[in-house]
C-alpha positions as CSV (number, residue, x, y, z in Angstrom):
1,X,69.9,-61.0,-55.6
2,X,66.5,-62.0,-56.6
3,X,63.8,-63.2,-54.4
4,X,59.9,-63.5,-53.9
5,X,58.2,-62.3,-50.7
6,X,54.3,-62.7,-50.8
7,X,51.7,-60.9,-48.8
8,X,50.8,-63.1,-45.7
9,X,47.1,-62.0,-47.1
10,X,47.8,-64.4,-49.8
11,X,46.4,-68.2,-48.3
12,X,48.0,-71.2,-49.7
13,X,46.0,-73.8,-50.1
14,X,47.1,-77.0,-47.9
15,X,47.8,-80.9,-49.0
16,X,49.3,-83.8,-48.1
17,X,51.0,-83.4,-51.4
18,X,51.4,-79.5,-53.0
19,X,50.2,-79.4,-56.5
20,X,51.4,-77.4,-59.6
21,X,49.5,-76.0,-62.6
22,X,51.6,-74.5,-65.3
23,X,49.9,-71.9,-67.9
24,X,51.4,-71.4,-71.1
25,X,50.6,-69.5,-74.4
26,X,50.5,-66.8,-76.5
27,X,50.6,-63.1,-75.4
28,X,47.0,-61.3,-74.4
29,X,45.3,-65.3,-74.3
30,X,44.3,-64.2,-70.4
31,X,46.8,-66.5,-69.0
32,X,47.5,-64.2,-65.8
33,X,43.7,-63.7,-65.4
34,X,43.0,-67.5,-65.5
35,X,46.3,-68.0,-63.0
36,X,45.1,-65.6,-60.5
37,X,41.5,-66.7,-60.9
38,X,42.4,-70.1,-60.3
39,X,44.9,-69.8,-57.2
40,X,42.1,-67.2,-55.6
41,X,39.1,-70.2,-56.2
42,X,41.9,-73.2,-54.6
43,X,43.8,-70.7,-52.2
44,X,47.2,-71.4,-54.5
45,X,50.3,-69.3,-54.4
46,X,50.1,-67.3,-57.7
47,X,52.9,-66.3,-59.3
48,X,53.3,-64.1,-62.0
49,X,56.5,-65.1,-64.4
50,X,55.7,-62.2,-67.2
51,X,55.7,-59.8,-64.4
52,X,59.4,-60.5,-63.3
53,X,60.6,-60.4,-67.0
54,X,58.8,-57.0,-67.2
55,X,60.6,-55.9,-63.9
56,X,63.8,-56.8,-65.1
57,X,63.0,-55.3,-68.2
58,X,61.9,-52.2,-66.7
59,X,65.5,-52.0,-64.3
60,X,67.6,-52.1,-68.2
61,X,65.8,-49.6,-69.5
62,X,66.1,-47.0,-66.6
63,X,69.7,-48.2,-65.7
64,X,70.2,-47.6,-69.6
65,X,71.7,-51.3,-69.6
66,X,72.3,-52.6,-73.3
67,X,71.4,-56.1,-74.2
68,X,74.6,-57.2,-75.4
69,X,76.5,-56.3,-72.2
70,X,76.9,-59.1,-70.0
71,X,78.8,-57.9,-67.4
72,X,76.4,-55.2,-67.2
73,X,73.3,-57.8,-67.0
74,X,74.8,-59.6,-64.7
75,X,76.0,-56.8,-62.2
76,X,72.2,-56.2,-62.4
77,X,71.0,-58.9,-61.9
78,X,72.5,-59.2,-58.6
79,X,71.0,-55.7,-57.7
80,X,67.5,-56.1,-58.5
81,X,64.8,-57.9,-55.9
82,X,61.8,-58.3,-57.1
83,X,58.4,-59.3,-54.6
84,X,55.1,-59.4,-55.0
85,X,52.1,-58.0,-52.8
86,X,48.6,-58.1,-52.7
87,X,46.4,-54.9,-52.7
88,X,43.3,-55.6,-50.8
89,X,42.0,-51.5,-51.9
90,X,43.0,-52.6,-55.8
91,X,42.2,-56.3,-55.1
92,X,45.2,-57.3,-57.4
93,X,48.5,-58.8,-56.9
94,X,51.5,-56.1,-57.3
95,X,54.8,-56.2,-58.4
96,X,57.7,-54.5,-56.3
97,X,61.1,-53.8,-57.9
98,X,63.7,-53.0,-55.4
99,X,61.0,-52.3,-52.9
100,X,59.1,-49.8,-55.3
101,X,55.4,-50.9,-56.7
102,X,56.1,-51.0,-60.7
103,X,53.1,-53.1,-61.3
104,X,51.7,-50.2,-64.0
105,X,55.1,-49.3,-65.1
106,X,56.1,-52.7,-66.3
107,X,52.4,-53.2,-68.5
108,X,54.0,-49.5,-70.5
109,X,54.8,-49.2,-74.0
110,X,58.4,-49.2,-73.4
111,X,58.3,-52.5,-71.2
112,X,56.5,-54.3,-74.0
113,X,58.3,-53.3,-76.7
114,X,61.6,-55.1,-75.3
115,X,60.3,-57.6,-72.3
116,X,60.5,-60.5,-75.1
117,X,64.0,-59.5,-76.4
118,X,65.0,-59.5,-72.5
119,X,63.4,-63.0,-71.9
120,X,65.9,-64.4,-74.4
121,X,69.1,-63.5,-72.3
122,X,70.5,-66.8,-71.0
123,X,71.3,-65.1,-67.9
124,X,68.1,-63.6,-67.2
125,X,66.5,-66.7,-67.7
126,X,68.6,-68.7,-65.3
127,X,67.8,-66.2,-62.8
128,X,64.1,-66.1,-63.0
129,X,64.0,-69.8,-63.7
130,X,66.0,-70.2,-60.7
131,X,63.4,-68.0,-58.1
132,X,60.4,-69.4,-60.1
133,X,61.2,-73.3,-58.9
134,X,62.4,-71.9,-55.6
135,X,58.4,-70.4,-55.0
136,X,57.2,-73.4,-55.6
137,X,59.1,-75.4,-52.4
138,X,56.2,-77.0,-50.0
139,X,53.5,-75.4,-51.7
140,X,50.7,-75.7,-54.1
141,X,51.4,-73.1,-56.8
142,X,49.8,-71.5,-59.9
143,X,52.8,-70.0,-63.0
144,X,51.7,-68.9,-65.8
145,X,54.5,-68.1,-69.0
146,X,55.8,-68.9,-71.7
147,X,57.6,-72.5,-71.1
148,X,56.2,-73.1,-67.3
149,X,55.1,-76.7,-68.5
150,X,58.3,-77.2,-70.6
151,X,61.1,-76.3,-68.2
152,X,60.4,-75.1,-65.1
153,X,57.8,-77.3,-64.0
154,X,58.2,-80.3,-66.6
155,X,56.5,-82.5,-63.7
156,X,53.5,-79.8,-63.1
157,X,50.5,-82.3,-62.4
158,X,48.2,-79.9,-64.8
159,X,49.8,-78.5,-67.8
160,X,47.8,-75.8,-70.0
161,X,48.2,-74.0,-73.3
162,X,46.6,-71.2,-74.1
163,X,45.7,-69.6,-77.4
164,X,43.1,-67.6,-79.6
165,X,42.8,-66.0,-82.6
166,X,45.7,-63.1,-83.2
167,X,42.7,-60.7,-83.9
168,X,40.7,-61.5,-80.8
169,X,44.3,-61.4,-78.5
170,X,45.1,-57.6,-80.3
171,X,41.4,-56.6,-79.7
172,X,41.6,-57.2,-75.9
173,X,44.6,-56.1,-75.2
174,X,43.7,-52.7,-77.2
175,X,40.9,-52.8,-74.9
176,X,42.9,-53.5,-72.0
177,X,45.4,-50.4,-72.9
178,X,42.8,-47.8,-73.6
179,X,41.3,-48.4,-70.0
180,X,45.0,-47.6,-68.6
181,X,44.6,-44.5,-70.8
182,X,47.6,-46.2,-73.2
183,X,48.0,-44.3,-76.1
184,X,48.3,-47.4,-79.3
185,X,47.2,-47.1,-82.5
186,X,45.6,-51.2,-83.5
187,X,48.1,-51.3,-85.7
188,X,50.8,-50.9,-83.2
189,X,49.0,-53.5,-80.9
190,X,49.2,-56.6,-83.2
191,X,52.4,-55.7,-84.8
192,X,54.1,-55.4,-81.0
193,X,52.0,-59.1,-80.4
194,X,53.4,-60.5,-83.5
195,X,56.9,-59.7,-82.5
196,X,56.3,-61.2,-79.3
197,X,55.2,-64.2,-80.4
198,X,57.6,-64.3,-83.4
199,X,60.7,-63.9,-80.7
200,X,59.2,-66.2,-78.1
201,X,58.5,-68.9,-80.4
202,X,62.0,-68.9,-81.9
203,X,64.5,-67.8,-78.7
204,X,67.4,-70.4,-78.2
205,X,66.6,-70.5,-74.6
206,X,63.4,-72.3,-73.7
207,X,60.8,-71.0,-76.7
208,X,57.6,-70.9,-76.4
209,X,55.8,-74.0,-76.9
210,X,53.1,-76.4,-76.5
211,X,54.0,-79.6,-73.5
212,X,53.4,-82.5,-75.5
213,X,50.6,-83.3,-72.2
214,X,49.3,-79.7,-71.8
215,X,45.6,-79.3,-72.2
216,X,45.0,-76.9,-75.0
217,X,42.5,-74.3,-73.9
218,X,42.0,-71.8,-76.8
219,X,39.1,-69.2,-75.1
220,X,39.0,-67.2,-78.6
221,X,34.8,-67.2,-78.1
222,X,34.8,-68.0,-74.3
223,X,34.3,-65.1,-71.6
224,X,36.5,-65.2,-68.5
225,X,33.6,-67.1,-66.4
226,X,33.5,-69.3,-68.7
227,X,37.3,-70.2,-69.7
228,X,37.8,-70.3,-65.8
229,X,34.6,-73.3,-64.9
230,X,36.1,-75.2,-67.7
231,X,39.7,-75.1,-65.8
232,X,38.1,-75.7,-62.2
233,X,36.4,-79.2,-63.4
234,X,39.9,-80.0,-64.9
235,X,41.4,-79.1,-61.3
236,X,38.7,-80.9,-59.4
237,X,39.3,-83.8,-61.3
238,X,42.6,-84.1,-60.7
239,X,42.3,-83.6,-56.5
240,X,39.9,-85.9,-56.8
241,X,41.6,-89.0,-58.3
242,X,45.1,-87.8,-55.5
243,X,42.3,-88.9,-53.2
């Protein structure tokens, strides 16, 4: 069974009518920075979709579980629980598969290299799909992903795209790896986000894709600051005209 339970330190931000902003777009385009950033600055649930692809990805590789086995998969599927918690010491959300924290785990080379082929499974899908709408019951909710605005929140009140150049996304996410003491070559980095982007664009179930009403953000030349005041006067505006 798979299910969400959030740290009560997380606050939720209260309506007369809960609001949802979907995040979509490439990989390394800072979509989980903006979606935390955001649900911290308008005390929204965050939720990170990527995260629960990478834990179930994480579970088939150490459960040696091969992609074309479906009774396999789906025996899994039914064994893995996946929460989230916030680390006040770390200040960061954290990802917990069957009550273990995997949060740096599921960012490893391994993880990476196969969360996209894993995303594809129709089964895994309808799973995460599944607990995705169910977080979002009677709350106000930030997702970001790869088709948040196109499937499972077609009605999301703000829609968003993200993207940037290929060679800015590989340059911070090198960045990003050499911090966590990663060992990639460049090369490796923007061949592994080609074939992300290559199989998420082109997956039968629920490709990556731009909602024909998503704002397009594309923060190639934009620092974090300022990628996230643009996004707050978008979110503003909308509260205000629900008013």
């Amino acid at each position: 069974m798979l299910y969400i339970r959030r740290s009560p330190i997380i606050g939720y931000f209260c309506s007369v009518k809960p609001i949802i902003i979907a995040i979509d777009g490439y990989s390394s385009c800072g979509k989980s920075t903006l979606a935390k950033a955001l649900a911290a600055r308008f005390g929204f649930a965050y939720v990170d979709s990527g995260a629960m692809y990478r834990a179930v990805t994480l579970y088939f590789i150490e459960q040696q579980i091969g992609l074309a086995d479906n009774d396999a998969i789906e025996k899994a599927l039914e064994a893995i629980h996946i929460h989230f918690e916030y680390n006040p010491e770390h200040r960061r959300n954290e990802t917990y598969l069957n009550e273990r924290m995997v949060e740096d785990e599921i960012r490893s080379k391994p993880v990476s290299d196969l969360v996209s082929p894993v995303a594809t499974i129709k089964a895994v899908r309808t799973a995460m799909v599944a607990l995705q709408r169910k977080a979002a019951i009677n709350k106000s909710i930030v997702m970001d992903g790869r088709d948040i605005g196109t499937h499972v929140f077609p009605e999301a009140e703000l829609k968003i795209f993200m993207t940037a150049d290929p060679l800015v996304r590989a340059k911070r996410r090198f960045a990003e790896l050499q911090a966590k003491g990663e060992k990639w070559s460049m090369d490796e980095v923007i061949e592994n986000l080609k074939e992300r982007d290559r199989i998420d664009s082109t997956r039968e179930e629920n490709p990556l894709r731009q909602a024909t009403d998503a704002r397009v953000l594309d923060n190639s030349y934009l620092s974090e600051q300022e990628q996230l005041d643009k996004v707050i006067i978008w979110v503003k505006n909308l509260l205000s005209a629900r008013t």
